[in-house]
C-alpha positions as CSV (number, residue, x, y, z in Angstrom):
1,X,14.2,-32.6,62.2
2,X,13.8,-35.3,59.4
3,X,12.4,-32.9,57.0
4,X,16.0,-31.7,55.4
5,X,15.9,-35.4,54.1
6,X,18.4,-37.0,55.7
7,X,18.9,-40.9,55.6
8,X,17.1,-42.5,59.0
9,X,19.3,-43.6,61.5
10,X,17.2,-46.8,62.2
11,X,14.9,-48.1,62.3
12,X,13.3,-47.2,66.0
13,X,10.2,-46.1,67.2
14,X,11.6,-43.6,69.2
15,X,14.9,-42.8,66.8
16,X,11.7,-41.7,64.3
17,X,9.5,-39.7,66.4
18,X,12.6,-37.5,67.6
19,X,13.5,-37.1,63.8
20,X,10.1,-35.4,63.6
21,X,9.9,-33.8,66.9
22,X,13.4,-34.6,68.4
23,X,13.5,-30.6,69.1
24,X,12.0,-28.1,71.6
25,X,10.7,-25.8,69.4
26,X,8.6,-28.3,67.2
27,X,6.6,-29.5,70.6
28,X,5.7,-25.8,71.4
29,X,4.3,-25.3,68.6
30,X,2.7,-28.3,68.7
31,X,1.8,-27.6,72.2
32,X,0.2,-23.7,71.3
33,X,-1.6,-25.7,68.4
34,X,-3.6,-28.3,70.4
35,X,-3.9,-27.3,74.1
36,X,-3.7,-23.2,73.5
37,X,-5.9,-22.5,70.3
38,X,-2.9,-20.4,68.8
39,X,-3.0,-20.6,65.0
40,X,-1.1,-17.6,63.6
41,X,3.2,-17.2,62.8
42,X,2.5,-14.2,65.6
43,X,0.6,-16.2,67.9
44,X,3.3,-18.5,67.7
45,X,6.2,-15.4,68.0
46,X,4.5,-14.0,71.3
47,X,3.9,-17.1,73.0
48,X,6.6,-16.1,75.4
49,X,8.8,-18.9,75.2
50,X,11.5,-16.6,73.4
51,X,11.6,-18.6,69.9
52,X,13.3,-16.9,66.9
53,X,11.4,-15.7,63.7
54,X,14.0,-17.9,61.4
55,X,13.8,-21.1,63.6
56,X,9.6,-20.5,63.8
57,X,9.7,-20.3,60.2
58,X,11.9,-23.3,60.0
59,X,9.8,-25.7,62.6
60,X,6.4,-24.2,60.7
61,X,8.3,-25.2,57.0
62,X,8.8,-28.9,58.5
63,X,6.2,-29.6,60.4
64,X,4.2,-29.3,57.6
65,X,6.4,-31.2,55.6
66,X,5.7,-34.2,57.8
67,X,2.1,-33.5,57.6
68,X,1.7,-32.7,61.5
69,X,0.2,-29.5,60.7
70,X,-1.0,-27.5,57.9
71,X,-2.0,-24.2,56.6
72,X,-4.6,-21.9,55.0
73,X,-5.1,-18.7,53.9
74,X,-6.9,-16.6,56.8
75,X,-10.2,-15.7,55.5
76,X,-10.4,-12.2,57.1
77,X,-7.1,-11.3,56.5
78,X,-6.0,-12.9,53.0
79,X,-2.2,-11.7,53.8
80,X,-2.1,-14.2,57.1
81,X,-2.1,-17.8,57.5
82,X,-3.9,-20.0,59.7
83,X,-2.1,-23.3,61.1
84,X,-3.6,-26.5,62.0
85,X,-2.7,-30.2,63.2
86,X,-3.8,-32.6,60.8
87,X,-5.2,-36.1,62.3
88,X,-1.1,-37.4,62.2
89,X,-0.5,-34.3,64.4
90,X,-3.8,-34.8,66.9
91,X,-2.2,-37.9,67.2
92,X,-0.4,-36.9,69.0
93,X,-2.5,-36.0,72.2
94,X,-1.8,-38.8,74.2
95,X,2.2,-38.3,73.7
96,X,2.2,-34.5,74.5
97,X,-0.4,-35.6,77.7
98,X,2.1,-38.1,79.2
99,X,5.0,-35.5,79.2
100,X,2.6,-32.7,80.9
101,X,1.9,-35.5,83.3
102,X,5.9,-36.3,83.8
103,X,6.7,-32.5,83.8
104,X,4.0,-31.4,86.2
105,X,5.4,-34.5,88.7
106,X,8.7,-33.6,88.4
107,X,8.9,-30.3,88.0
108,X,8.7,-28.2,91.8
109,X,7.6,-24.8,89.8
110,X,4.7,-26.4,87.3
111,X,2.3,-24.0,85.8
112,X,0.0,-26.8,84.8
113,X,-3.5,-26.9,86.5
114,X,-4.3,-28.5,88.9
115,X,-7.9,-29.1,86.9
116,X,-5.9,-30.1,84.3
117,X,-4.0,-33.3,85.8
118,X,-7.0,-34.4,87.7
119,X,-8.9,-34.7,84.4
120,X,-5.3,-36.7,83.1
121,X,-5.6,-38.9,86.0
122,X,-9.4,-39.5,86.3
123,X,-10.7,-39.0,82.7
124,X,-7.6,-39.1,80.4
125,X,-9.8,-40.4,77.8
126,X,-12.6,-37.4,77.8
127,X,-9.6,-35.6,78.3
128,X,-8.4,-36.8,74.8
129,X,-11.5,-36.7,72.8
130,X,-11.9,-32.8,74.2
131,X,-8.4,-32.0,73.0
132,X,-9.3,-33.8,69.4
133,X,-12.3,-31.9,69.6
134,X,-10.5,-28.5,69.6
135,X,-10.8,-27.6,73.4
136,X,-8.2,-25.2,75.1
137,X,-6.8,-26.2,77.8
């Protein structure tokens, strides 16, 4: 990720977002954030995709060193913190909606909904607005 401020490579569209995102665990988290309401470090730790407490803490650091997401102090428990996406991070919805939509096509053993990828086909703009509007999926 970009956020150890290296020199870009170019100038790309695509070179940049991978700078930013270019990893696995940075999309999960993204992924918990927007479509499975997660907000906590341990939400995050027992999402069951196996990620490490240093490399969580890493994604977490730069991730909000980008300005994707950011944090706060949990008001019922002033030792926690809460994450969030920012507007830059619910931008990217759409993004993270196209590769469910490639995954669930391609992938024989998809957990996605079926609910889910009729809404992306027939209403992928509701769909959208829901997501920015905090709705689980």
């Amino acid at each position: 990720m970009q956020c150890d401020g290296k020199k870009r490579r170019s100038s790309c569209p695509v070179s940049f977002i991978l700078d930013r995102l270019g990893d696995k665990w940075s999309l999960l988290i993204v992924r918990d954030l927007m479509f499975r309401g997660m907000q906590t470090y341990g939400d995050f730790l027992n999402s069951g995709d196996g990620i490490a407490t240093n490399v969580l803490a890493d994604r977490l650091k730069c991730l909000e060193a980008e300005g994707i997401i950011e944090k706060h102090r949990d008001p019922d428990n002033r030792r926690r913190y809460l994450y969030s996406l920012t507007g830059k991070g619910l931008d990217l919805t759409p993004v993270l909606l196209e590769m469910i939509r490639w995954g669930a096509r391609y992938d024989a053993d998809t957990g996605t909904p079926a609910l889910l990828l009729e809404r992306l086909e027939n209403d992928r703009e509701g769909l959208i607005a829901a997501v920015r509007a905090g709705m689980k999926l």
